[in-house]
Residue frames as a rotation matrix with the C-alpha (Angstrom) as fourth column:
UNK 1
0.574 0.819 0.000 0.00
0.819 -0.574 0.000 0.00
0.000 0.000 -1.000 0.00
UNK 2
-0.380 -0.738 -0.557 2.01
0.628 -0.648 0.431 2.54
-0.679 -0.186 0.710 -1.23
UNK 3
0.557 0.571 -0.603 0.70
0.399 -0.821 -0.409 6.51
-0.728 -0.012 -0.685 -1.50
UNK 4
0.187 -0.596 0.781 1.90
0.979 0.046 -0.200 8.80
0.083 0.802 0.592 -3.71
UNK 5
-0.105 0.009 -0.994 3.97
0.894 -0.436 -0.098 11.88
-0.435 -0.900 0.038 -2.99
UNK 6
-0.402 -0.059 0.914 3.39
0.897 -0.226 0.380 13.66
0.185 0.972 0.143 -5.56
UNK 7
0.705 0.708 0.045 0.38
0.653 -0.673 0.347 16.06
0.276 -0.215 -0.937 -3.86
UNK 8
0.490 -0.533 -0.689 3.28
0.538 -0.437 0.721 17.18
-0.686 -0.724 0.072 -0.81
UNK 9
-0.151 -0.907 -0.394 5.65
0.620 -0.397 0.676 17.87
-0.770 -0.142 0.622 -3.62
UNK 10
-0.256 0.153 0.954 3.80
0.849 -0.436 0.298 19.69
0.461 0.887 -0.018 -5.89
UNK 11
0.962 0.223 -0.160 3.08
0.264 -0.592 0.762 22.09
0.076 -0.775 -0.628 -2.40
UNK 12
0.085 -0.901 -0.426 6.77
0.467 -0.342 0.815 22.20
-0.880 -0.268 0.392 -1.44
UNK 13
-0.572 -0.808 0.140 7.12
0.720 -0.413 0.558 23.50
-0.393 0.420 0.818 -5.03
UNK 14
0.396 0.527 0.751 4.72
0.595 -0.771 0.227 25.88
0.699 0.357 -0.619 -5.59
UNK 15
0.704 -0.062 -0.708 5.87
0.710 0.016 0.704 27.42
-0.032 -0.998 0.055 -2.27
UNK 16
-0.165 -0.986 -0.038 9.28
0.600 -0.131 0.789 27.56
-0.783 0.107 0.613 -3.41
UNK 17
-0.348 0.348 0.871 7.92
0.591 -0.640 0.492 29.85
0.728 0.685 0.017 -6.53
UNK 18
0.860 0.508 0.050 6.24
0.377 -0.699 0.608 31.82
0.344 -0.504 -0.792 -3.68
UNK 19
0.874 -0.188 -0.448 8.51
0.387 -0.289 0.876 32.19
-0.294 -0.939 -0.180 -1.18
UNK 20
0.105 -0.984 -0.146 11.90
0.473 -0.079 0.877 32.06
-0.875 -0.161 0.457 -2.53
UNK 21
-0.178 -0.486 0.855 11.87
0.937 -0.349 -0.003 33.79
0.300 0.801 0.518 -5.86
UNK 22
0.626 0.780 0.001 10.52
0.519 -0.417 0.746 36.27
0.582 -0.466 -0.666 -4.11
UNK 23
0.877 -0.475 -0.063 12.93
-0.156 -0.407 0.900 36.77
-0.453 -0.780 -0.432 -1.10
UNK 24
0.069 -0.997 0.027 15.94
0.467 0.056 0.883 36.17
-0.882 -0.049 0.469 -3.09
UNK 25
-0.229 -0.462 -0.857 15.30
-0.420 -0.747 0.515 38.63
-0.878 0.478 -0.023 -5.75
UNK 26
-0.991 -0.134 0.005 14.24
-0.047 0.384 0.922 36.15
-0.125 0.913 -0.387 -8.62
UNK 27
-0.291 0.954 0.079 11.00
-0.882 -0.235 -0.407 36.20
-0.370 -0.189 0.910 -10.64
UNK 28
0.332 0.444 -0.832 11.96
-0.727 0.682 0.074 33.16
0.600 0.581 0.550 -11.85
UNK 29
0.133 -0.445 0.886 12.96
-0.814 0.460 0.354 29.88
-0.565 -0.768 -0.301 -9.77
UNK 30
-0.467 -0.692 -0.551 14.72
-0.764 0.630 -0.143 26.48
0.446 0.354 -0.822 -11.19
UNK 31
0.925 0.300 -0.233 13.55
-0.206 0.912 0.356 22.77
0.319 -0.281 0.905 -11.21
UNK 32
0.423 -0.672 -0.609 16.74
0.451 0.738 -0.502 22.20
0.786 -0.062 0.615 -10.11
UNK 33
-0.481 0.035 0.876 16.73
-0.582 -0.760 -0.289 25.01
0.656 -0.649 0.386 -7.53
UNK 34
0.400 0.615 0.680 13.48
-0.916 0.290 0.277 23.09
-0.027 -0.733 0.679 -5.95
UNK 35
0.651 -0.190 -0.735 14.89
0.145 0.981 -0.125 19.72
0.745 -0.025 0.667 -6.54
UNK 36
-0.448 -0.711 -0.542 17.64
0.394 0.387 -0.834 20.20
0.802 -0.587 0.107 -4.20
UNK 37
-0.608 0.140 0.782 15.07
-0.781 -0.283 -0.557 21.80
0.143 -0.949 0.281 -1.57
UNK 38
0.573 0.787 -0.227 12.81
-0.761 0.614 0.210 18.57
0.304 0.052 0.951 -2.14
UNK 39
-0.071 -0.693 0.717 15.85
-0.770 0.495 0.403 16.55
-0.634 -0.524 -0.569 -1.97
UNK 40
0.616 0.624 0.481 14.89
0.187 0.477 -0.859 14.86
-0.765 0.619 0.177 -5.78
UNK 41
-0.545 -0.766 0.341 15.95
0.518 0.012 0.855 14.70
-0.659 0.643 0.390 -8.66
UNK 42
-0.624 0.145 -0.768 15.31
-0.385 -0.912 0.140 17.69
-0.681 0.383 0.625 -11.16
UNK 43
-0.845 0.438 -0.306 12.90
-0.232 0.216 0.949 15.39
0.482 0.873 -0.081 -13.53
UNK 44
-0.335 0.666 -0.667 10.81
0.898 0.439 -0.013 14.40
0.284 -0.603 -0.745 -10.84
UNK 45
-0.379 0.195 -0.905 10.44
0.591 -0.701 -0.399 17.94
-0.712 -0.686 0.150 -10.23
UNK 46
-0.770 0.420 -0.480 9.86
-0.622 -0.329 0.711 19.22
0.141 0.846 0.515 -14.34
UNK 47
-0.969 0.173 -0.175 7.29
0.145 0.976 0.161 16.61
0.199 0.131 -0.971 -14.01
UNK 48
-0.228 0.774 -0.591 5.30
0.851 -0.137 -0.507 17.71
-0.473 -0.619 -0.627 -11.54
UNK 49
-0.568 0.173 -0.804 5.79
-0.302 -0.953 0.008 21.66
-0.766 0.247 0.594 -12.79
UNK 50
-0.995 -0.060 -0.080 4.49
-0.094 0.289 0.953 20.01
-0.034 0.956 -0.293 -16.15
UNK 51
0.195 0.980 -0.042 0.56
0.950 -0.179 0.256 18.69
0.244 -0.090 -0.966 -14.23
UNK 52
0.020 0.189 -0.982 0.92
0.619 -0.773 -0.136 22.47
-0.785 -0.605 -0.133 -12.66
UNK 53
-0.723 -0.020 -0.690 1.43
-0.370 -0.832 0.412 24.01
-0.583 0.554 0.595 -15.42
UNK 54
-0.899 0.435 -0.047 -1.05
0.227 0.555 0.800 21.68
0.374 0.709 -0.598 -17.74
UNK 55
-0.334 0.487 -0.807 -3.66
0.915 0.372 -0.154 22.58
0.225 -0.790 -0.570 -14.62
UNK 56
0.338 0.062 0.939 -2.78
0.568 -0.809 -0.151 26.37
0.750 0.585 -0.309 -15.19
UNK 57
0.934 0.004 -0.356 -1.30
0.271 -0.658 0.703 27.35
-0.231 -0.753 -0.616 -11.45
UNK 58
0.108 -0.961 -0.253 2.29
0.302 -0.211 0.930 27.63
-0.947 -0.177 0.267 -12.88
UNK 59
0.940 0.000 -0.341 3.24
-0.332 -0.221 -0.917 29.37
-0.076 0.975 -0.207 -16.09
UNK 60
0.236 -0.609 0.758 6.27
0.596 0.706 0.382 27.20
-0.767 0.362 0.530 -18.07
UNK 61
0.570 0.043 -0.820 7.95
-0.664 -0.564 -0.491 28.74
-0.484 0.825 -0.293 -21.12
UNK 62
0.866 -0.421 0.270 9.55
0.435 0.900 0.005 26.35
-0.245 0.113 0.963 -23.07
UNK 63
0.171 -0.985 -0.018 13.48
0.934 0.168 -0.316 26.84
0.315 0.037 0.949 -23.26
UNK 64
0.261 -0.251 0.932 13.07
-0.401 -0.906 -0.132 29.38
0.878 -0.339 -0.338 -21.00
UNK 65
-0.635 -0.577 -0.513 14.86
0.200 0.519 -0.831 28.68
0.746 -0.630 -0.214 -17.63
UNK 66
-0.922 0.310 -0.233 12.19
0.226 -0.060 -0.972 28.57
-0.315 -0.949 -0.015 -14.22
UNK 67
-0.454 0.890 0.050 9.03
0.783 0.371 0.500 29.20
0.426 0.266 -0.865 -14.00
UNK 68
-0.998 -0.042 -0.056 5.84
0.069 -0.702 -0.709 31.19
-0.009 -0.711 0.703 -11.85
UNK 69
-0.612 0.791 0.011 3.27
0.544 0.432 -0.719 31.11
-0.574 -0.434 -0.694 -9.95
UNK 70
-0.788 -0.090 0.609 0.17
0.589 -0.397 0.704 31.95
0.178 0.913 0.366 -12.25
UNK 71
0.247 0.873 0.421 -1.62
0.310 -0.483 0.819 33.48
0.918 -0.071 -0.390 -9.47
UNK 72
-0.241 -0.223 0.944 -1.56
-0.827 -0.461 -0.320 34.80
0.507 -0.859 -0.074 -6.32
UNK 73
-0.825 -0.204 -0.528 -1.38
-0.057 0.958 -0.281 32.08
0.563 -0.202 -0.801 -3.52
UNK 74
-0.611 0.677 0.410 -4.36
-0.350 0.234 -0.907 33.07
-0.710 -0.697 0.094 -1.81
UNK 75
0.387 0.682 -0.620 -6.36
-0.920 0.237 -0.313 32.44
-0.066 0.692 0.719 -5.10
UNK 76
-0.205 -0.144 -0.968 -4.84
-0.748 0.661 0.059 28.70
0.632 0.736 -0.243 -5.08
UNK 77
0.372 0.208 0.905 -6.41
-0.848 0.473 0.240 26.17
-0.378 -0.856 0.352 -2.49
UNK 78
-0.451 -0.845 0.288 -4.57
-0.783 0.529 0.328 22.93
-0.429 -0.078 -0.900 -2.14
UNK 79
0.278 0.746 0.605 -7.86
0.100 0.604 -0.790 21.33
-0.955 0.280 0.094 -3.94
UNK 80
0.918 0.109 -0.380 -6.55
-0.363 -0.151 -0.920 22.84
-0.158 0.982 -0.099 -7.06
UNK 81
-0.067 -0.985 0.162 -3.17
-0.996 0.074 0.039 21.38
-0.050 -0.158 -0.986 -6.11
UNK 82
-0.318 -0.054 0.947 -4.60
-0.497 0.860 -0.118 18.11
-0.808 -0.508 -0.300 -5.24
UNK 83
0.731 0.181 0.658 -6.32
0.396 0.673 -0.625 17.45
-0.556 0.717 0.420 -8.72
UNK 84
0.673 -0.514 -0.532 -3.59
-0.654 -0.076 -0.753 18.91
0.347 0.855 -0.387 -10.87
UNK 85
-0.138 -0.950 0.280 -1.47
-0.987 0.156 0.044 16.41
-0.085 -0.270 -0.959 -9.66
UNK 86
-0.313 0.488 0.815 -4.00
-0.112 0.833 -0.542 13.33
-0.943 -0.261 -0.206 -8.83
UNK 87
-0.901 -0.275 -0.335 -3.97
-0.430 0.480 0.764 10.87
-0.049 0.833 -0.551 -11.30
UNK 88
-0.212 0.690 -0.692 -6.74
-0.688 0.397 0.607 8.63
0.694 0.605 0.390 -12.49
UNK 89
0.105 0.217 -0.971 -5.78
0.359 0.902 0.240 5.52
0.927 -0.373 0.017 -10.27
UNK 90
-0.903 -0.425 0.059 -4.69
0.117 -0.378 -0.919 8.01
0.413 -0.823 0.391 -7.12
UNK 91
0.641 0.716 -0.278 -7.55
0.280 0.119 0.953 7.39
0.715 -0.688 -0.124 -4.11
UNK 92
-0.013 -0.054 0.998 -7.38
-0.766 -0.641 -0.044 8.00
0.643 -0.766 -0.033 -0.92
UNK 93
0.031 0.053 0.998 -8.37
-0.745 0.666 -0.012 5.13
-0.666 -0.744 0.060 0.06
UNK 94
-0.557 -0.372 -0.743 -6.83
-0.736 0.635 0.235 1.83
0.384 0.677 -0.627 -1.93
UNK 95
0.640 0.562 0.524 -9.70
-0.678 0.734 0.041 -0.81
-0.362 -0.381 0.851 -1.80
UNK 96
-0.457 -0.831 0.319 -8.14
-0.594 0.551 0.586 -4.60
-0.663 0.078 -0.745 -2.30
UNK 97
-0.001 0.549 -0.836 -8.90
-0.994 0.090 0.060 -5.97
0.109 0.831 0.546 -6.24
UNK 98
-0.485 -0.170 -0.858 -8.53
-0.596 0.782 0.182 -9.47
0.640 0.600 -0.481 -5.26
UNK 99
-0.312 0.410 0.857 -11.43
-0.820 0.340 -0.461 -10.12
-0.480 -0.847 0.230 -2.63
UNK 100
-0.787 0.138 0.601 -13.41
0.284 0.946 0.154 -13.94
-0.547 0.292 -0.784 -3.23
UNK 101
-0.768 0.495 -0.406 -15.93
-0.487 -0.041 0.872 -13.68
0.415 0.868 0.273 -5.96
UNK 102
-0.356 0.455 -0.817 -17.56
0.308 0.882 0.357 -16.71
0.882 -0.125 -0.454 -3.97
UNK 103
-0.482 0.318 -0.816 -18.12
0.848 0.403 -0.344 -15.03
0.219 -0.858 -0.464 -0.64
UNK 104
0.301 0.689 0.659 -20.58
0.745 -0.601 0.288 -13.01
0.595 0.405 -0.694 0.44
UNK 105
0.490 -0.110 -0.865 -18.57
0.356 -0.880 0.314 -10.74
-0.796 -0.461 -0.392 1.98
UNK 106
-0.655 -0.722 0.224 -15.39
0.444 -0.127 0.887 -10.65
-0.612 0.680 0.404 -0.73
UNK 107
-0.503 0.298 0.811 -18.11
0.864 0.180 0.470 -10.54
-0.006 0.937 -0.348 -3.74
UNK 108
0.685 0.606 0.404 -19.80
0.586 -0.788 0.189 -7.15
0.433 0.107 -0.895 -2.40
UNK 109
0.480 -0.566 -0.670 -17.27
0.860 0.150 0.489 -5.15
-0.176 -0.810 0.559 -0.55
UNK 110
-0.497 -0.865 -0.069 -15.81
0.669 -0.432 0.605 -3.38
-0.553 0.255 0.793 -2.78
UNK 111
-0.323 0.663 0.675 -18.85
0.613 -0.398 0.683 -2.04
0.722 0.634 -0.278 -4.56
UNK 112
0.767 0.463 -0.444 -20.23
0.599 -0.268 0.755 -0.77
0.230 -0.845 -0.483 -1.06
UNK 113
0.001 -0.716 -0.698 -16.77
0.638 -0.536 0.552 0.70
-0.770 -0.446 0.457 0.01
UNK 114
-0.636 -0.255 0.728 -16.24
0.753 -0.409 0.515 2.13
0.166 0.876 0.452 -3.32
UNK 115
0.512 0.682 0.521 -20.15
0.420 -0.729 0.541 4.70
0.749 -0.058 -0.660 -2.59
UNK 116
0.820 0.373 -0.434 -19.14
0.570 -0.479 0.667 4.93
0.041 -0.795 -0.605 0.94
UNK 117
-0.034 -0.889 -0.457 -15.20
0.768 -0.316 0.557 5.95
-0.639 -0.332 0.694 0.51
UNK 118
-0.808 -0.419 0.414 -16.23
0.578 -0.698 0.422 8.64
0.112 0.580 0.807 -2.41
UNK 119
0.671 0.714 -0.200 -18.28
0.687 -0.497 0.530 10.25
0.279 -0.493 -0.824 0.05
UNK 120
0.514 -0.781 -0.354 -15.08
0.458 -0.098 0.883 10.55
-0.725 -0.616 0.307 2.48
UNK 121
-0.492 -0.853 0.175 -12.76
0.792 -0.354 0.498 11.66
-0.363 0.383 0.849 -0.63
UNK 122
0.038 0.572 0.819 -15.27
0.652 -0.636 0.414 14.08
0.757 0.519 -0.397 -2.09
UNK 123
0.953 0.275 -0.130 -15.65
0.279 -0.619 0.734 15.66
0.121 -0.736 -0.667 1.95
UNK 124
0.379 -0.919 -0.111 -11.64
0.636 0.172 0.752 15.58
-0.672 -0.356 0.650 2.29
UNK 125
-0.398 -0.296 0.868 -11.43
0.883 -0.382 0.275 17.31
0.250 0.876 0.413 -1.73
UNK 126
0.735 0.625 0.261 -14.32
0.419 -0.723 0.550 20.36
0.532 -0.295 -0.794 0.07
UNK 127
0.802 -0.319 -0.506 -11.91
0.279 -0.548 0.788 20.70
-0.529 -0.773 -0.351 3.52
UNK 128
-0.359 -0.904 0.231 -8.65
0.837 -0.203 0.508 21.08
-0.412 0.376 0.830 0.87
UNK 129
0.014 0.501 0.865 -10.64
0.909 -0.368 0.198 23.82
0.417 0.783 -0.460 -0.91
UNK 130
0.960 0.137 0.244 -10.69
-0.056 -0.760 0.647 26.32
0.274 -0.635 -0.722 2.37
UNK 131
0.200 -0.894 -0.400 -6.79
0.217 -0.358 0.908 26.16
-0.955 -0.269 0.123 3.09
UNK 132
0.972 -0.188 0.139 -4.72
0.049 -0.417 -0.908 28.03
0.229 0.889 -0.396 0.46
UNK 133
0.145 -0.989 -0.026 -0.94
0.846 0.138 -0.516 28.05
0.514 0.053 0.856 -0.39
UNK 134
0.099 -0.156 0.983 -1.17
-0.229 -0.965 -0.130 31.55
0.968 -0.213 -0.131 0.94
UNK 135
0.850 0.234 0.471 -2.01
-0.456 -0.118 0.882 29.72
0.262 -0.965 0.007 4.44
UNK 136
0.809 -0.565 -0.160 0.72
0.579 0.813 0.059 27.30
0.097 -0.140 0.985 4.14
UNK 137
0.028 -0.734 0.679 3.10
0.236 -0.655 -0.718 30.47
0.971 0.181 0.155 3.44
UNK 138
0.470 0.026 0.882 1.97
-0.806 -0.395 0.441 32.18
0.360 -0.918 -0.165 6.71
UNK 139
0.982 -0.185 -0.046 2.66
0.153 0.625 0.766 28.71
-0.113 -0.759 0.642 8.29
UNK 140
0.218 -0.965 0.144 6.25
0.935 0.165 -0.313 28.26
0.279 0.203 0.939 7.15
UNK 141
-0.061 -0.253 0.965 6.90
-0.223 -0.939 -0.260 32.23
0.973 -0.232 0.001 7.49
UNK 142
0.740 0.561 0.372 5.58
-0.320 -0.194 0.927 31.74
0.592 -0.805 0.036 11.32
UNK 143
0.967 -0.248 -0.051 7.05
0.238 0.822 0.518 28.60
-0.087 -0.513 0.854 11.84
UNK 144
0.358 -0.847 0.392 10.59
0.619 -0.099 -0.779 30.30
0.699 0.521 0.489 10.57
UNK 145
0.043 0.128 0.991 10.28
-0.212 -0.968 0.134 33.15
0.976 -0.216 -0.014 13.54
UNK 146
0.880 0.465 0.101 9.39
-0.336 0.457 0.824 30.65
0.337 -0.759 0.558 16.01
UNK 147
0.524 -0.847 -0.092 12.82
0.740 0.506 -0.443 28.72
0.421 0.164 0.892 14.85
UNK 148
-0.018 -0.997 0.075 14.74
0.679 -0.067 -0.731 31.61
0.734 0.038 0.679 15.37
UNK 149
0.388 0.587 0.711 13.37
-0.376 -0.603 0.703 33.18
0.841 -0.540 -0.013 18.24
């Protein structure tokens, strides 16, 4: 049962388009800039910029080094993060495809979980909608003050 991290790091890098091109003076910022704050390799990071930009929160030029955020971060909520990233097979919850056909628990299970868990991901896709990248900023800004306090 293995997640995918794709959501986190498409947050850490939008961020990093907020925060740091920003405070260091750039309006652009490097996949290979955010790769080494992700701790990734720089394709795993064009990748992602690639659903963000395909999604419309990041603007891409081609053979143009870096990138940027195409909006302000309060105008992006981590719901629009969460589908420009979230594939087809990406759930929340991973039901198991090989229950018994023959019993009467195996043979319905998954049809029942399946209504009741895209209740749960649908309420979970609403509560991502009311935080914005703008809040995550404040957090990290805060949580930076706290640090060096």
């Amino acid at each position: 049962m293995k997640n995918s991290t794709r959501f986190a790091v498409a947050i850490h890098t939008l961020l990093i388009f907020a925060l740091d091109g920003k405070n260091q003076g750039r309006d652009k910022v490097s996949a290979r800039h955010v790769a080494l704050s992700v701790n990734t390799n720089p394709v795993v990071i064009r990748r992602i910029m690639g659903l963000l930009k395909k999604s419309g929160l990041l603007i891409v030029r081609p053979g143009v080094t870096g990138a940027f955020l195409s909006r302000k971060p309060r105008d992006i909520s981590l719901r629009d993060i969460y589908l420009a990233v979230k594939t087809p097979k990406d759930n929340i919850f991973k039901l198991h495809d090989k229950t018994s056909p023959t019993c009467p628990v195996g043979s319905k299970i998954n049809i029942i979980l399946k209504k009741k868990l895209a209740v749960v991901e649908k309420k979970v896709e609403n509560e991502l909608a009311r935080i914005r990248l703008s809040d995550i900023i404040d957090s990290v800004v805060k949580f930076g003050n706290e640090a060096a306090a």
